[in-house]
PDB file of N, H, CA, C and O in Angstrom:
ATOM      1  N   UNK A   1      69.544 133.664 103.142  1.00  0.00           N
ATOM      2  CA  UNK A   1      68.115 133.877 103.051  1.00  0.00           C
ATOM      3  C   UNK A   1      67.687 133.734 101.595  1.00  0.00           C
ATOM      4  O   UNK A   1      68.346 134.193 100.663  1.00  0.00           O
ATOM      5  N   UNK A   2      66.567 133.085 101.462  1.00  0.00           N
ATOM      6  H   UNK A   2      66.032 132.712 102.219  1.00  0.00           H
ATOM      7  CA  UNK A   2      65.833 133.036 100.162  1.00  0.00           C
ATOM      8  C   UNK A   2      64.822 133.963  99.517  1.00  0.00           C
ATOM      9  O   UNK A   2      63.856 134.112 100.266  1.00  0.00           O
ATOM     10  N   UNK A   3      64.728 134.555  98.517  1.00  0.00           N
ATOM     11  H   UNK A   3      65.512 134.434  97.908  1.00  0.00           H
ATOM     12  CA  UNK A   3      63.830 135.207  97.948  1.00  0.00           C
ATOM     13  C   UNK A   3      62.091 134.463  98.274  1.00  0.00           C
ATOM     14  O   UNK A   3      61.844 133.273  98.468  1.00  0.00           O
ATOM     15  N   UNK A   4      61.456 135.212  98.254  1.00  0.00           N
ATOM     16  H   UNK A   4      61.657 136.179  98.097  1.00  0.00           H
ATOM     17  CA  UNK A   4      59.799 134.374  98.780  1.00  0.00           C
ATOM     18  C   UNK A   4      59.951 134.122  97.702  1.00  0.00           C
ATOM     19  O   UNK A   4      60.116 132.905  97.781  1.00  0.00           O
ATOM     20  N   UNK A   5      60.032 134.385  96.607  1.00  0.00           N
ATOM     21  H   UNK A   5      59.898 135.374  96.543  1.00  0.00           H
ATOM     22  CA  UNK A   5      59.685 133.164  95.363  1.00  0.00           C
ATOM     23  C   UNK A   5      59.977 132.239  95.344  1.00  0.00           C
ATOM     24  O   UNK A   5      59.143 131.574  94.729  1.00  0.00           O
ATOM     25  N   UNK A   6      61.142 131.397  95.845  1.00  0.00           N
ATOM     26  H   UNK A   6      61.819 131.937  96.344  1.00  0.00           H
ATOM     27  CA  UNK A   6      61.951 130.422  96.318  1.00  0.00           C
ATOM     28  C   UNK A   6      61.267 129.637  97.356  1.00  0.00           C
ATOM     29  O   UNK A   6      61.044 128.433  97.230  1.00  0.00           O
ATOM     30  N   UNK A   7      60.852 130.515  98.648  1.00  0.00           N
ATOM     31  H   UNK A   7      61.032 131.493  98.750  1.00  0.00           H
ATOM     32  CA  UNK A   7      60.464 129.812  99.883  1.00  0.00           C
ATOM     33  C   UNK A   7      58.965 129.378  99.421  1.00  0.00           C
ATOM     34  O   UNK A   7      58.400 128.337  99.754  1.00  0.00           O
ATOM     35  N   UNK A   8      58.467 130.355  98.620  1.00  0.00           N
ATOM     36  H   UNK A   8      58.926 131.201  98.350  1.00  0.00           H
ATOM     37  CA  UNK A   8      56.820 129.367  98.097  1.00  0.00           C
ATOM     38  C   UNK A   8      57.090 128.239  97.529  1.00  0.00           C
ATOM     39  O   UNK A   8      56.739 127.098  97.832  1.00  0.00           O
ATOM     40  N   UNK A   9      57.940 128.748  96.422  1.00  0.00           N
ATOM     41  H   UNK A   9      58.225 129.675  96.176  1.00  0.00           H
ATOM     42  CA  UNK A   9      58.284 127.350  95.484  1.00  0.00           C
ATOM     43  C   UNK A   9      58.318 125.793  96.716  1.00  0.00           C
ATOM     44  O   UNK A   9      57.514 124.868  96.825  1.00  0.00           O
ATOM     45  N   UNK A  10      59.759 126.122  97.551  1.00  0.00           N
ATOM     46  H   UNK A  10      60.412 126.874  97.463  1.00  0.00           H
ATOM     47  CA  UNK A  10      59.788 125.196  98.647  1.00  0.00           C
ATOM     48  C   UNK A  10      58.349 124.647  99.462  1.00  0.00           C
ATOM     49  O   UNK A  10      58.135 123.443  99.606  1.00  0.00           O
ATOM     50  N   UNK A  11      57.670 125.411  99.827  1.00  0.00           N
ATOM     51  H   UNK A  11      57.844 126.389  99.710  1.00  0.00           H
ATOM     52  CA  UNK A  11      56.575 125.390 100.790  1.00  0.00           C
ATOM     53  C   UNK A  11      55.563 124.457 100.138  1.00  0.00           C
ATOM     54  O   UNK A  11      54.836 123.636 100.698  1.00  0.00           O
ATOM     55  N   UNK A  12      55.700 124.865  98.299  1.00  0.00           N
ATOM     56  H   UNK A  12      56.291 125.531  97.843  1.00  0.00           H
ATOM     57  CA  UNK A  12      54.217 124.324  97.388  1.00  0.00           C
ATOM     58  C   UNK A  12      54.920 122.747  97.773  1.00  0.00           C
ATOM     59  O   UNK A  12      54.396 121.942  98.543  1.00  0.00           O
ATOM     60  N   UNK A  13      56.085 122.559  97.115  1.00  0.00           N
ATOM     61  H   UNK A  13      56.510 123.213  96.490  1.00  0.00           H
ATOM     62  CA  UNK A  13      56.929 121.080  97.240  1.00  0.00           C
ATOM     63  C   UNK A  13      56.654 120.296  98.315  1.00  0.00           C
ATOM     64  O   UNK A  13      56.494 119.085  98.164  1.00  0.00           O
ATOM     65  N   UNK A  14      56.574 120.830  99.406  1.00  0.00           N
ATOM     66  H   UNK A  14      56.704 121.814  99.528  1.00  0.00           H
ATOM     67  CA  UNK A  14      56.177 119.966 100.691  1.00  0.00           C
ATOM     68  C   UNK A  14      55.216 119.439 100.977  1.00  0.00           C
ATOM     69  O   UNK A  14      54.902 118.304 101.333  1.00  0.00           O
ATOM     70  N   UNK A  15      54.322 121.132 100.647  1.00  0.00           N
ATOM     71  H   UNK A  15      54.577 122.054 100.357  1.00  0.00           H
ATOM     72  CA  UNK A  15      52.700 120.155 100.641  1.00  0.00           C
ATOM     73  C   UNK A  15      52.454 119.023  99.509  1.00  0.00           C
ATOM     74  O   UNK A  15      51.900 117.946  99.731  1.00  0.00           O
ATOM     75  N   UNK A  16      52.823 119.333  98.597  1.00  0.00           N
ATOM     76  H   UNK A  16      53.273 120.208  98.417  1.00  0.00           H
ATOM     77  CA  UNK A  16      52.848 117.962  97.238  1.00  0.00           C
ATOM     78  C   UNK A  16      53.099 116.969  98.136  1.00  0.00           C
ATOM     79  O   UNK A  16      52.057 116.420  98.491  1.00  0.00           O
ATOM     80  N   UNK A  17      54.400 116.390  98.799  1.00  0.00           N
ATOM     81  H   UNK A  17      55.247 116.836  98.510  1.00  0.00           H
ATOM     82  CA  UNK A  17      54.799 115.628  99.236  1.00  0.00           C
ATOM     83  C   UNK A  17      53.818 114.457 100.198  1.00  0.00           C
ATOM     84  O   UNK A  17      53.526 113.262 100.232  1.00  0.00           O
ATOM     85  N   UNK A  18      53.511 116.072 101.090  1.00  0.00           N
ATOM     86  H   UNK A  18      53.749 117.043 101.063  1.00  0.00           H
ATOM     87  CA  UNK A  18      52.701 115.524 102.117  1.00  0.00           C
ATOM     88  C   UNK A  18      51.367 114.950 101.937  1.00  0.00           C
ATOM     89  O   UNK A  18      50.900 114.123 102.721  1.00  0.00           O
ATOM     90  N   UNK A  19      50.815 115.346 101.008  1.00  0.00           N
ATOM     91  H   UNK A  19      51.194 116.018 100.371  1.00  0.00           H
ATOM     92  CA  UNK A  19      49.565 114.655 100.693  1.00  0.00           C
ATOM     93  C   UNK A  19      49.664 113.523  99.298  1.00  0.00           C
ATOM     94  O   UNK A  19      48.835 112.874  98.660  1.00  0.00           O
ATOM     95  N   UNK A  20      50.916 113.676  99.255  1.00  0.00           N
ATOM     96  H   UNK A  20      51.589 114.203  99.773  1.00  0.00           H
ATOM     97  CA  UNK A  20      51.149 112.163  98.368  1.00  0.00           C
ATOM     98  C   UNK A  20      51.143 110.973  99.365  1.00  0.00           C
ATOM     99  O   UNK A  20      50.752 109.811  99.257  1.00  0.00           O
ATOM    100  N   UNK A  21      51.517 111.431 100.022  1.00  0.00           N
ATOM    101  H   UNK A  21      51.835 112.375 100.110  1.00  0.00           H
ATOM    102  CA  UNK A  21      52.298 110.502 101.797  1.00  0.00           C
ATOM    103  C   UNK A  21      51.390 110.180 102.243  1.00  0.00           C
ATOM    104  O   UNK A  21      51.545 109.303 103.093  1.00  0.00           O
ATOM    105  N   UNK A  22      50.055 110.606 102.005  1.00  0.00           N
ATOM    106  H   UNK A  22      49.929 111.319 101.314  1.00  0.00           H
ATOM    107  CA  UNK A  22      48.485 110.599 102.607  1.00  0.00           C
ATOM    108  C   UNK A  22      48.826 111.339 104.808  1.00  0.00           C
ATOM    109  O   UNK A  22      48.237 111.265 105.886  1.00  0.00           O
ATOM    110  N   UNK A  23      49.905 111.845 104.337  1.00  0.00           N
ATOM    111  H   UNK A  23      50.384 111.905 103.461  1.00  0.00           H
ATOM    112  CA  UNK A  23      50.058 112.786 105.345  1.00  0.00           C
ATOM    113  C   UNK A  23      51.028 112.049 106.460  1.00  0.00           C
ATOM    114  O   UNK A  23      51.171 112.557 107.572  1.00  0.00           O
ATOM    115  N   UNK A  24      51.578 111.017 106.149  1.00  0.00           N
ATOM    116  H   UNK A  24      51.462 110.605 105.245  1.00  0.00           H
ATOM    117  CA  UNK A  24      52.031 110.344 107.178  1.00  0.00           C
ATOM    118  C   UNK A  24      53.860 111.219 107.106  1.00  0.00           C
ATOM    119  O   UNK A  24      54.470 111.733 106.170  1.00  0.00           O
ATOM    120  N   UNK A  25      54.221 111.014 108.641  1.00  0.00           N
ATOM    121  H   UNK A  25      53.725 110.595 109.402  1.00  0.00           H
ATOM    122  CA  UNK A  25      55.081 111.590 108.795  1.00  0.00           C
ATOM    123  C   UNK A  25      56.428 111.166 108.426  1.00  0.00           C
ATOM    124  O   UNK A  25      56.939 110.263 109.089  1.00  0.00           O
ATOM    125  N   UNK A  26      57.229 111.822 107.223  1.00  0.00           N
ATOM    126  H   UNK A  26      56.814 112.555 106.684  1.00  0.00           H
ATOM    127  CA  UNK A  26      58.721 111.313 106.637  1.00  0.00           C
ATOM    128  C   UNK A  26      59.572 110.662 107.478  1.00  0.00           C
ATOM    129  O   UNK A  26      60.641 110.193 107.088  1.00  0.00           O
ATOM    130  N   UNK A  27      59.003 110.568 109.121  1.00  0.00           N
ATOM    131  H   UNK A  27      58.135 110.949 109.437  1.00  0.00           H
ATOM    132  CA  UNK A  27      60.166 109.292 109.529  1.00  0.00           C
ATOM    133  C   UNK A  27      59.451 108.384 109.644  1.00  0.00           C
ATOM    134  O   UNK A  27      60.046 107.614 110.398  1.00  0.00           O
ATOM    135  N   UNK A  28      58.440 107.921 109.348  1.00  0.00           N
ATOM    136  H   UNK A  28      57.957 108.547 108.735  1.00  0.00           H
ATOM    137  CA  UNK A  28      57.987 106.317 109.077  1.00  0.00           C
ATOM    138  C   UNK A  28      57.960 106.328 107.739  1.00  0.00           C
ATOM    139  O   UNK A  28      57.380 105.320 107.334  1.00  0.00           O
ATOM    140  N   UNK A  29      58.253 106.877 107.054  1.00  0.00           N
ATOM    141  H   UNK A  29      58.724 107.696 107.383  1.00  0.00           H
ATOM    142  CA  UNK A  29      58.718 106.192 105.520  1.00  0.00           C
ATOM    143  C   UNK A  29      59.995 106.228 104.979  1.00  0.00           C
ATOM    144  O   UNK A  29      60.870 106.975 105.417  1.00  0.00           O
ATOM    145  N   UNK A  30      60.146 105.496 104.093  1.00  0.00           N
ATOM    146  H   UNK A  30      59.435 104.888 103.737  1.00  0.00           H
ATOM    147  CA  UNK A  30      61.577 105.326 103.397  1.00  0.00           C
ATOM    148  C   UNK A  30      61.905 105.809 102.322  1.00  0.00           C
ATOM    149  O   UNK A  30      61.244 106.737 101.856  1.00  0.00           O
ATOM    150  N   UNK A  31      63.104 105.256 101.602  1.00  0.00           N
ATOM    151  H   UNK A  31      63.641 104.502 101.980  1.00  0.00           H
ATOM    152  CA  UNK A  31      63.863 105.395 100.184  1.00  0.00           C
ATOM    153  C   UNK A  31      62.327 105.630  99.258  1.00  0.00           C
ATOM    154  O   UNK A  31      61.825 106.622  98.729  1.00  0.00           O
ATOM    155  N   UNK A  32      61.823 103.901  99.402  1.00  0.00           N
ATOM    156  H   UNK A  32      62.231 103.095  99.832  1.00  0.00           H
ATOM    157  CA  UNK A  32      60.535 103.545  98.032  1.00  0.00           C
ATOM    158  C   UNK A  32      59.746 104.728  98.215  1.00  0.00           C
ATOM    159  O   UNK A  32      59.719 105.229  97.091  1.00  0.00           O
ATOM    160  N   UNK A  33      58.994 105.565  99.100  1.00  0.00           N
ATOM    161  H   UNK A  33      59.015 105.159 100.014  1.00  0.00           H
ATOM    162  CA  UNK A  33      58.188 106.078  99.110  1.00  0.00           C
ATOM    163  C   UNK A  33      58.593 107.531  98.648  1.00  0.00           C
ATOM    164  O   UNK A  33      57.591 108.229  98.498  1.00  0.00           O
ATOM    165  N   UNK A  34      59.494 108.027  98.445  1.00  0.00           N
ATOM    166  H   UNK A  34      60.308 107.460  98.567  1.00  0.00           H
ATOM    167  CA  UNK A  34      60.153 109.215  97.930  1.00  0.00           C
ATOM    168  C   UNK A  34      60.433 108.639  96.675  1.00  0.00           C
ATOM    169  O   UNK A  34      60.297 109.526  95.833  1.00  0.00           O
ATOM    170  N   UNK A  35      60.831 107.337  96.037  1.00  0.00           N
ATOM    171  H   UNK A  35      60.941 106.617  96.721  1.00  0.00           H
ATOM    172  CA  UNK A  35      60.981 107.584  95.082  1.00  0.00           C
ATOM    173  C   UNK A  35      59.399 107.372  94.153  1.00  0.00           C
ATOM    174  O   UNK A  35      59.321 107.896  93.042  1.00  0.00           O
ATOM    175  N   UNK A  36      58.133 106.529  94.750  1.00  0.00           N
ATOM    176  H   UNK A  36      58.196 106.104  95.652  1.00  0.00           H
ATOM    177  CA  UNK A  36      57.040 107.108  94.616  1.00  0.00           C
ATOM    178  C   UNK A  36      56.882 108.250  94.280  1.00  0.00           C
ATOM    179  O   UNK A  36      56.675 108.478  93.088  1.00  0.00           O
ATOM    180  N   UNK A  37      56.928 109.300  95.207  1.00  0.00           N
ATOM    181  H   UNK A  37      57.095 109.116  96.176  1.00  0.00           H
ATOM    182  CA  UNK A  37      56.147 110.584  95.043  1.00  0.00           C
ATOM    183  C   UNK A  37      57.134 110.705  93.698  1.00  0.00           C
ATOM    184  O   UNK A  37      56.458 111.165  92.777  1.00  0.00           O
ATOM    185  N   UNK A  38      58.402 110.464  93.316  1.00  0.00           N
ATOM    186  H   UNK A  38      58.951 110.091  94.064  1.00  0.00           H
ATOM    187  CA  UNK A  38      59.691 111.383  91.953  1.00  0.00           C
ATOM    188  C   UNK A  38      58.818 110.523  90.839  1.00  0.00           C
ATOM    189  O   UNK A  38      58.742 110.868  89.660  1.00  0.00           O
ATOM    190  N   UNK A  39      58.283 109.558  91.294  1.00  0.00           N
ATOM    191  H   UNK A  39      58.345 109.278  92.252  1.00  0.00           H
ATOM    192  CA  UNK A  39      57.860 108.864  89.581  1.00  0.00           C
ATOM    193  C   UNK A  39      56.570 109.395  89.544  1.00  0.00           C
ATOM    194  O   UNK A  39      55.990 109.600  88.477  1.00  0.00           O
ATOM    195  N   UNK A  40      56.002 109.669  90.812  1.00  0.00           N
ATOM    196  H   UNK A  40      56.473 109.502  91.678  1.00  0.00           H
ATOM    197  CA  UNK A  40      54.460 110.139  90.167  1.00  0.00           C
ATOM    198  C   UNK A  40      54.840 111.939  89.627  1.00  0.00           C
ATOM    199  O   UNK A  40      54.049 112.433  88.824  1.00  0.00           O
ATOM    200  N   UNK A  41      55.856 112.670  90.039  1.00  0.00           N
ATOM    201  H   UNK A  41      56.499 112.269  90.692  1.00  0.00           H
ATOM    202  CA  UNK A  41      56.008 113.774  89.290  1.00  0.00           C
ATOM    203  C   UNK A  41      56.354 113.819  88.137  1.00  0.00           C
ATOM    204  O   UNK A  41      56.129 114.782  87.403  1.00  0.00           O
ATOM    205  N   UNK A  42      57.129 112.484  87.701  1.00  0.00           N
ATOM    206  H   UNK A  42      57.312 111.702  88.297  1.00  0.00           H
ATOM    207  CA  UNK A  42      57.519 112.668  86.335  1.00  0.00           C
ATOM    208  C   UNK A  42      56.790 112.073  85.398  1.00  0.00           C
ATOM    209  O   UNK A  42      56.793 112.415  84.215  1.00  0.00           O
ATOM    210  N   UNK A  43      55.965 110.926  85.995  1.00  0.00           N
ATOM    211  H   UNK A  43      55.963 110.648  86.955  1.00  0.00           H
ATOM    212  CA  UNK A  43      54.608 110.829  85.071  1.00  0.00           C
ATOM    213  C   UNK A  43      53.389 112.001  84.650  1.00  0.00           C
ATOM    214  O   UNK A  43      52.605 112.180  83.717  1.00  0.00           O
ATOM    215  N   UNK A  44      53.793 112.750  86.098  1.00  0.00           N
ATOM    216  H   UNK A  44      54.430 112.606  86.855  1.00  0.00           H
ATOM    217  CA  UNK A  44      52.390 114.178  85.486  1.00  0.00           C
ATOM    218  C   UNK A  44      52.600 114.944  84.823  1.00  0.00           C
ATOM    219  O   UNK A  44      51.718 115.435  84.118  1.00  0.00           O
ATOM    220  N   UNK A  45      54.531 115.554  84.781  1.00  0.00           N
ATOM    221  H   UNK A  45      55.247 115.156  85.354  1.00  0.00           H
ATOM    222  CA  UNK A  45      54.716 116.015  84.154  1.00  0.00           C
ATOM    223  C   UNK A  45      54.847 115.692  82.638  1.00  0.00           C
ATOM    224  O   UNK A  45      54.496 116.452  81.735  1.00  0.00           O
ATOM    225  N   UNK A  46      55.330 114.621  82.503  1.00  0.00           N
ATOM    226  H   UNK A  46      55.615 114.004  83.236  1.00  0.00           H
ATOM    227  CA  UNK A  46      54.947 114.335  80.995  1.00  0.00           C
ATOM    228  C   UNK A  46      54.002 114.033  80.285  1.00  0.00           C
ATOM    229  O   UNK A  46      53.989 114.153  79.060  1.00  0.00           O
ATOM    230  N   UNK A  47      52.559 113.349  81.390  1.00  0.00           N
ATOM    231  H   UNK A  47      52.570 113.252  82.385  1.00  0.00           H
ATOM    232  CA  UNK A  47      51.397 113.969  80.665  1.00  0.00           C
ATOM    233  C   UNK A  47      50.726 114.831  80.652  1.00  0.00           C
ATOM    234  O   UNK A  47      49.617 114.804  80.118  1.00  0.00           O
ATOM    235  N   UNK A  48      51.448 116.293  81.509  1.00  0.00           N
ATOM    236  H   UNK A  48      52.349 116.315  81.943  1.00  0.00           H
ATOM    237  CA  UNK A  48      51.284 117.786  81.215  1.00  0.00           C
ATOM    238  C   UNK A  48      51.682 118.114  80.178  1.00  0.00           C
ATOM    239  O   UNK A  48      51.145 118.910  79.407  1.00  0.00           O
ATOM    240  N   UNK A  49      53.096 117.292  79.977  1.00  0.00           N
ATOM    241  H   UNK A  49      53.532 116.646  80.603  1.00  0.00           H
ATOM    242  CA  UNK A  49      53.824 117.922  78.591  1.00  0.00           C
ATOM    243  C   UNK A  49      52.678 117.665  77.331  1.00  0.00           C
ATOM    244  O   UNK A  49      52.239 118.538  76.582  1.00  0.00           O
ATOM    245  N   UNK A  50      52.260 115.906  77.323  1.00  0.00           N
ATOM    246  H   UNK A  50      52.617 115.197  77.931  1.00  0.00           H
ATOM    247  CA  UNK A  50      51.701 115.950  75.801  1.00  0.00           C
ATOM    248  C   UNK A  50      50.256 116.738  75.781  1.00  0.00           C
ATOM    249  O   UNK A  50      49.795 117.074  74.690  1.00  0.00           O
ATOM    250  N   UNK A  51      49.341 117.116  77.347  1.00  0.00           N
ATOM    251  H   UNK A  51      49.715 116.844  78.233  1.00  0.00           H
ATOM    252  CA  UNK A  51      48.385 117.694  76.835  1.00  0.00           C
ATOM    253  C   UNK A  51      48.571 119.432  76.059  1.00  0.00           C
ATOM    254  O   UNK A  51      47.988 120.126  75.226  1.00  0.00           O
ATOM    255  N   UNK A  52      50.059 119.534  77.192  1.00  0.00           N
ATOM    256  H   UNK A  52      50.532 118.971  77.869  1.00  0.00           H
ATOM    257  CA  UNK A  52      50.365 121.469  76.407  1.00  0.00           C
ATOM    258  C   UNK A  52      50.694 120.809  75.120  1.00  0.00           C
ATOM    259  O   UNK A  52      49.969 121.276  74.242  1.00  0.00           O
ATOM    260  N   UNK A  53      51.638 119.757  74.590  1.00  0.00           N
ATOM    261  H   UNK A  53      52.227 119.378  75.304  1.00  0.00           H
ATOM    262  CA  UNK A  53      51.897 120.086  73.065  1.00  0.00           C
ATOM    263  C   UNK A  53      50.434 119.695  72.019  1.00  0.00           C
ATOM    264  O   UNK A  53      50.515 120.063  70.847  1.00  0.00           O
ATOM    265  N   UNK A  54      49.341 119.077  72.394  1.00  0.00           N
ATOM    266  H   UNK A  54      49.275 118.777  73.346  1.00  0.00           H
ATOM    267  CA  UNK A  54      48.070 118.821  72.018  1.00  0.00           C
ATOM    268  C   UNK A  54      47.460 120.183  71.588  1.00  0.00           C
ATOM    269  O   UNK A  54      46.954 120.433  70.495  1.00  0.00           O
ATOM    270  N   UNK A  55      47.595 120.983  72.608  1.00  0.00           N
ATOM    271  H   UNK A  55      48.007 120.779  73.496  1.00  0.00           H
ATOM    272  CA  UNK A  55      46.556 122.371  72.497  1.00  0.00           C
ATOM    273  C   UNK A  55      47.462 123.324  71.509  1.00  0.00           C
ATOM    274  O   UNK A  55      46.970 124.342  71.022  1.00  0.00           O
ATOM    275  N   UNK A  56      48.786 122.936  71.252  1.00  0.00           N
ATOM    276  H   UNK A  56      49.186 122.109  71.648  1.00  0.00           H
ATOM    277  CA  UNK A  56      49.295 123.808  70.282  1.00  0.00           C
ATOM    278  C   UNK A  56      48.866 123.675  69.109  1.00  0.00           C
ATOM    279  O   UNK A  56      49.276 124.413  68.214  1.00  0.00           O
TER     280      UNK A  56
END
């Protein structure tokens, strides 16, 4: 069993997913489209990163 801090964490992740997906269901999509949603996280996150190091 997981701590609820864990199972939110999980729960927030899915919905991300799912409305990256424009909601369509993970067995009509593939490999490309997961690795979609990993590049659009690591593009936000790094232009999360330079706006937090901006405001410092």
């Amino acid at each position: 069993m997981y701590s609820i801090r864990t199972e939110q964490a999980y729960t927030d992740w899915i919905k991300r997913y799912i409305l990256h997906s424009d909601k369509r269901h993970p067995h009509d999509m593939g490999a490309s489209e997961m690795m979609q949603f990993l590049t659009h996280l690591a593009v936000q996150r790094i232009d999360g990163a330079k706006t937090q190091a901006a405001k410092r």
